[in-house]
C-alpha positions in Angstrom: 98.0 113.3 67.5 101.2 111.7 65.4 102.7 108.2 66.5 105.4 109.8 68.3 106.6 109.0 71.3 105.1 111.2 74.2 107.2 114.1 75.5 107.7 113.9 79.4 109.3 116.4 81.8 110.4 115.5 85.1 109.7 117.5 88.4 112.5 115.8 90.8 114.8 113.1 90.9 118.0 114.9 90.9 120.9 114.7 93.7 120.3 110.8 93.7 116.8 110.3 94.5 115.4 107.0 93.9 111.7 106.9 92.6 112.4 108.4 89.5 114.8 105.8 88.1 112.4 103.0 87.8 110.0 105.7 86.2 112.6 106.7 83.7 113.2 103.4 82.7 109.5 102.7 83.0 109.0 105.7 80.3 111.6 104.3 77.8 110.2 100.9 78.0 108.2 100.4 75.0 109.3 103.3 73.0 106.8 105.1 72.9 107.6 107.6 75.3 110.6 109.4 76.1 111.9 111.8 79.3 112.8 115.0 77.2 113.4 117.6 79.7 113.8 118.3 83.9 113.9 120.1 86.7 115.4 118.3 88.8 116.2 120.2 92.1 115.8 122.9 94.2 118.6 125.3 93.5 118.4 126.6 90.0 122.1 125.6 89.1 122.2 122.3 90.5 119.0 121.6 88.8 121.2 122.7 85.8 123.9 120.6 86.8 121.9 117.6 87.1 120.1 117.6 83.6 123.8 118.2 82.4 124.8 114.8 83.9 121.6 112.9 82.9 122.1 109.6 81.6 120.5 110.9 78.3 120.1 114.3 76.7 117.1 116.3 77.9 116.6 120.1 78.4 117.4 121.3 81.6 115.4 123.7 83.3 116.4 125.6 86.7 112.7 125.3 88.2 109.8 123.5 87.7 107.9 126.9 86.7 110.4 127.8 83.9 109.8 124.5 82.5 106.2 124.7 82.0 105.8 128.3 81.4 108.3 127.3 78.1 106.1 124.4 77.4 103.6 126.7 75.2 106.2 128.4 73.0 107.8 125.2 71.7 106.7 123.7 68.9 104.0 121.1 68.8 106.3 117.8 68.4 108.7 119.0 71.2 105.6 120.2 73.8 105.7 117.9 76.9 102.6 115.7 76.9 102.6 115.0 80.7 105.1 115.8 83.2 106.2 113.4 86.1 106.2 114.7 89.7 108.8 112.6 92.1 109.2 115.4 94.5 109.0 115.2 98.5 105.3 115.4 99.1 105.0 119.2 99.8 106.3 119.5 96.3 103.3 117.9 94.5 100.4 120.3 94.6 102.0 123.5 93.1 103.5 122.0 90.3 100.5 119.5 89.2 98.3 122.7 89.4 100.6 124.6 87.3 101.0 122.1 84.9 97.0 121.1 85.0 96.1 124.7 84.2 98.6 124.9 81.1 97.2 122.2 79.2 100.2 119.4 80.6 98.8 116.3 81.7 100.2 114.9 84.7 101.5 111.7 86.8 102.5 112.6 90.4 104.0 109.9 92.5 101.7 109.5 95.8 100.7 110.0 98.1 99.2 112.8 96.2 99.9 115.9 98.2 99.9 117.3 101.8 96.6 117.3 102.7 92.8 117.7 102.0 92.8 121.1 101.1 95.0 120.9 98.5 93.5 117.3 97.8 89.8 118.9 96.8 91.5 121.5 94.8 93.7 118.8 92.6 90.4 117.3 92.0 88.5 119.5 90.9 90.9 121.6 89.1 91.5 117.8 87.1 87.6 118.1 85.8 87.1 121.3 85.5 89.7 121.2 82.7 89.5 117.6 82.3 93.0 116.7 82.3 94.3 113.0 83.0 96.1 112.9 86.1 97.2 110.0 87.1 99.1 108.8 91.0 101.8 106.6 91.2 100.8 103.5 93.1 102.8 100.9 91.9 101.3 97.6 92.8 98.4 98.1 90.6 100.8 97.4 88.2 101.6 94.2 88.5 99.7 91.8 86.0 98.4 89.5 89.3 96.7 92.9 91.3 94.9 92.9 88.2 94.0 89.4 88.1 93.1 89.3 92.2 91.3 92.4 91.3 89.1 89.8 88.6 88.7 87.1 90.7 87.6 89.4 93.8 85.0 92.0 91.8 83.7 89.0 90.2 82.3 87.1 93.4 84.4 84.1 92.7 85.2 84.4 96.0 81.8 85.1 97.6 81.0 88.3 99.4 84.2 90.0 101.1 83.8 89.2 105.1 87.7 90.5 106.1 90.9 92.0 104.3 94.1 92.2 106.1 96.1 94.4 103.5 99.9 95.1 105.1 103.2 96.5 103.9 105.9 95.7 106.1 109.7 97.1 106.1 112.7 97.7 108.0 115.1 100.6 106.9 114.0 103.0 109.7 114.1 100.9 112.5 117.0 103.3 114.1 117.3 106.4 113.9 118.6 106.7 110.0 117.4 110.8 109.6 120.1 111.9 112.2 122.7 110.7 109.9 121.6 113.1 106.9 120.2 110.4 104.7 118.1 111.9 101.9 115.1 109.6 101.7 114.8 109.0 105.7 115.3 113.0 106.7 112.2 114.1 104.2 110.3 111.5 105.0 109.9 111.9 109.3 109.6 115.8 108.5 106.1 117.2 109.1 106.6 120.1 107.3 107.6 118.4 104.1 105.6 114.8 104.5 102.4 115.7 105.8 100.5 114.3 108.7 101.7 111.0 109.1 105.1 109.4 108.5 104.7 105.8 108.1 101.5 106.0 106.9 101.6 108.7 104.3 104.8 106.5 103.1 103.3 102.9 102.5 100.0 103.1 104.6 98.5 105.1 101.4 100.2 102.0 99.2 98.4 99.4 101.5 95.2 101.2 101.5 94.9 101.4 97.5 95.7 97.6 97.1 92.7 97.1 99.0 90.4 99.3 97.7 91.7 98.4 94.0 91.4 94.5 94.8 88.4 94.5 96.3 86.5 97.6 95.2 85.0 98.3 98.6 85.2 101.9 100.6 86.5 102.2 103.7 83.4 104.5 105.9 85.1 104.7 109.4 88.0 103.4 111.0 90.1 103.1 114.3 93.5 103.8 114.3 96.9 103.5 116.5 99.5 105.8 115.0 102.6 104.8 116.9 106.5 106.2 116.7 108.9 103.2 118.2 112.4 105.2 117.3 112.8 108.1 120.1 112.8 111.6 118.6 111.0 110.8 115.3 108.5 113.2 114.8 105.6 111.2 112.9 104.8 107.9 113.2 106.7 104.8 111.9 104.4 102.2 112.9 100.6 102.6 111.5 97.8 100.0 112.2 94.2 101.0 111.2 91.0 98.6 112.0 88.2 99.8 109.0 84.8 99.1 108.4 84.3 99.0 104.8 81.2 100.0 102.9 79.4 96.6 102.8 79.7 95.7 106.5 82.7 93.7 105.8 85.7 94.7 108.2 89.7 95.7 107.4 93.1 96.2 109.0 95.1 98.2 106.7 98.4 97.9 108.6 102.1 99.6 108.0 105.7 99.9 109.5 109.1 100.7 109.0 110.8 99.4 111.9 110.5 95.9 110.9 114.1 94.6 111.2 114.9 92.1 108.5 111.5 93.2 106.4 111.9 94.7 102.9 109.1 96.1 100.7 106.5 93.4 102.3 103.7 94.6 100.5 100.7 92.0 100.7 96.6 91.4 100.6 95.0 88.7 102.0 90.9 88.6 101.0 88.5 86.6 102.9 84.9 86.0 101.1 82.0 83.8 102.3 83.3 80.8 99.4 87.8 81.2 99.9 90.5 83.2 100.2 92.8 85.2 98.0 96.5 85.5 99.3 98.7 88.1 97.2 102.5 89.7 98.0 104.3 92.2 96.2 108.0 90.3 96.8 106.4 87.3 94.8 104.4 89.2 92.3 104.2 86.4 89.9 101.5 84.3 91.7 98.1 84.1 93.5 96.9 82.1 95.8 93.3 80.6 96.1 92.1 78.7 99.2 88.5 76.5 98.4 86.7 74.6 101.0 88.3 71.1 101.5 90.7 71.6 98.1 94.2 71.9 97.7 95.8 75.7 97.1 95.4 76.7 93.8 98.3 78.9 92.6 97.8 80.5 89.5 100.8 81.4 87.8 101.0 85.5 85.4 101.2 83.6 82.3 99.7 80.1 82.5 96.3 80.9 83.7 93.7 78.4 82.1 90.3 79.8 81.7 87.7 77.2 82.6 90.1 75.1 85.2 86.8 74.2 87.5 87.6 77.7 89.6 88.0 80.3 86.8 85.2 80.7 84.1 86.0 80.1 80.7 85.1 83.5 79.5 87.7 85.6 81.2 88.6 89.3 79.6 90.5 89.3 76.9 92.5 92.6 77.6 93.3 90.6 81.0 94.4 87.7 79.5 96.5 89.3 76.6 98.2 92.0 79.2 101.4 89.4 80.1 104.1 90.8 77.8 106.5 87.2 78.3 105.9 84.1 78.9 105.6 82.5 82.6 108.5 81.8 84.6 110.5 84.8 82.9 109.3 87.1 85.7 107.9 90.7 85.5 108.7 92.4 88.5 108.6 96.0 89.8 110.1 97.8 86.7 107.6 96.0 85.1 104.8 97.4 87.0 105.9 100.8 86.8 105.8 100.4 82.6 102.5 98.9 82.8 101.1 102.0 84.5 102.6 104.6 82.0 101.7 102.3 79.1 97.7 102.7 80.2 98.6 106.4 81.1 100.0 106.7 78.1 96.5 105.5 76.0 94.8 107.8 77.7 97.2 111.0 77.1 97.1 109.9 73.2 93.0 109.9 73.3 92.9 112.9 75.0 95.4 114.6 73.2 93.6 113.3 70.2 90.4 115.1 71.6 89.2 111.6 71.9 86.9 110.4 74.7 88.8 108.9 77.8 88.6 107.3 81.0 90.6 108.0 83.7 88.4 105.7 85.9 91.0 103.8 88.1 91.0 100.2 86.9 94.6 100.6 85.1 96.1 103.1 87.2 95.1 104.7 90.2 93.2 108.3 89.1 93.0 111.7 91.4 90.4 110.7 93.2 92.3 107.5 94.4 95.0 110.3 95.3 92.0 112.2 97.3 90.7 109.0 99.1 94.6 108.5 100.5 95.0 112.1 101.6 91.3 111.5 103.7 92.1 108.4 104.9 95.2 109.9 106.5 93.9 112.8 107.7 91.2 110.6 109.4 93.6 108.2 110.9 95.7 111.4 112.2 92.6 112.2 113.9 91.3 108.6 115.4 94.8 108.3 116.6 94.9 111.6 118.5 91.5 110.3 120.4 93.1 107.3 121.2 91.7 105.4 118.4 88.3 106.4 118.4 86.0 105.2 115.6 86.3 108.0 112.9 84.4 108.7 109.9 85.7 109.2 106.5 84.7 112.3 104.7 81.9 112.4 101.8 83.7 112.3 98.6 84.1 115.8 96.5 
């Protein structure tokens, strides 16, 4: 295909929902890509309304349906090359199958849909047509999960004995849903979150950062899914004991009633030769623990290859990825850009009829999206039996 920026359509964000602001700017960040069209809400007009009031010009559309359905009679340099879903959760499978089956790839915030049923169908609808799909976890984005990433996979910490991977907040400690706030009443609602409250939230975010970091499976865990605010329907407080595949054991751990507590997100690794220590509110460093040493903190941007720790022949596509120099800090809109950058090369490739891999080391793929709506469902179900050890399902 041409050098021109890539066409995206939004599914969501109207009526002042938050995710899609930081992906908006995320889109527009290097100029080659562009938000060209929406449907934004529910209700026809407003969805109207809304892409009348956009920031920026784009084509308004009053349903999601309309807006693909009118993808194929446009021409070629105004088609949508991927659309982005920041709907409530029970508003991620029809549209990401519609969109899959008329030739539209497709980024869909997580987690990545209700539940497992819909979660095998996503997948295998994804290679049957071989479509890039990508699922919004964040985190991955930051330069240093991809260097803790490096320095776990490679052993230079020894073999993985324990991971304690958290994410930690406050907002719904009271009862916030009875006053008719938009983000809170969604989220505690069964019907339009899924299984689990809490966990479906930032469990699924907590989860990935371990399984990205350290590349190991969880096979069975024990969960407590707990609800501390009276009346809530799912749970706000999540803690989940795993054993991952190489005998090496887990706590994959989440709240929301956390007074004080922000967006806590953080890893802590422990192999058989240190320790990695990782958080999302200082996502510019990392933290290495060696045997009778001082802390090593290495730093996005002044990382020296060969320091005694780190070998001197470190990827190159790792080490060029900083786009400023250290101590001018990337941070979360940054992380959101660097996933649609690397979603972006593989939408161009494919697009291209070029070879491509959607394979999960840039951005997490559909079958990440899968592995978050199992793990849920099988914490839903260890939780109901008191926290019984639970196995994971085999992968589709």
């Amino acid at each position: 295909m041409s050098n021109r920026p890539l066409n995206v359509g939004l599914v969501g964000g109207g009526k002042g929902a938050f995710i899609v602001h930081p992906h908006q700017k995320a889109i527009h960040f290097d100029g080659t890509r562009r938000v060209v069209a929406g449907a934004l809400f529910p209700d026809p007009k407003v969805a109207l309304e809304e892409a009348a009031n956009w920031p920026y010009p784009i084509k308004g559309y009053g349903s999601y349906t309309e807006m693909i359905e009118a993808n194929a009679s446009l021409p070629d340099d105004q088609k949508l090359d991927y659309i982005l879903i920041v709907t409530p959760n029970f508003v991620h499978f029809d549209p990401a199958m519609k969109a899959m089956k008329a030739g539209i790839a497709v980024f869909c915030e997580k987690p990545l849909c209700l539940n497992l049923k819909e979660a095998n169908e996503l997948v295998k609808t994804s290679r049957k047509l071989n479509v890039p799909f990508g699922v919004a976890h964040t985190y991955l984005g930051h330069w240093t999960s991809r260097f803790s990433r490096y320095i776990v996979r490679s052993g230079l910490l020894g073999d993985v004995r324990w991971a304690d991977s958290s994410y930690i907040q406050g907002w719904l400690a009271t009862k916030l849903e009875a006053t008719g706030q938009q983000q809170a009443s969604w989220r505690v609602d069964p019907k339009r979150a899924g299984g689990s409250g809490c966990g479906g939230d930032i469990g699924t975010h907590a989860l990935m950062q371990l399984r990205y970091v350290t590349g190991l499976e969880v096979e069975q865990l024990s969960a407590q899914l707990e609800t501390f605010v009276q009346g809530r329907q799912l749970d706000d407080h999540f803690t989940i004991y795993c054993q991952l595949n190489n005998g090496a054991k887990a706590l994959v751990r989440a709240s929301q009633i956390c007074i004080g507590f922000k967006n806590d997100l953080g890893i802590v690794v422990a192999g058989t030769k240190g320790s990695l220590r990782w958080r999302q509110e200082d996502p510019e460093c990392v933290t290495i623990c060696l045997p009778n040493q001082p802390d090593r903190v290495y730093w996005r941007g002044a990382v020296t290859p060969g320091d005694g720790f780190l070998p001197k022949d470190m990827p190159a596509d790792l080490m060029a990825e900083p786009t400023i120099p250290s101590g001018h800090p990337e941070a979360f809109h940054d992380a959101f850009a660097r996933l649609h950058r690397c979603f972006e090369a593989d939408v161009r490739k494919w697009k291209a009829g070029q070879k491509f891999s959607v394979d999960g080391s840039k951005y997490a793929n559909v079958e990440d999206g899968w592995t978050g709506i199992a793990f849920i469902e099988t914490c839903v179900k260890s939780s109901a039996k008191k926290g019984a050890w639970t196995k994971m399902p085999k992968k589709i």
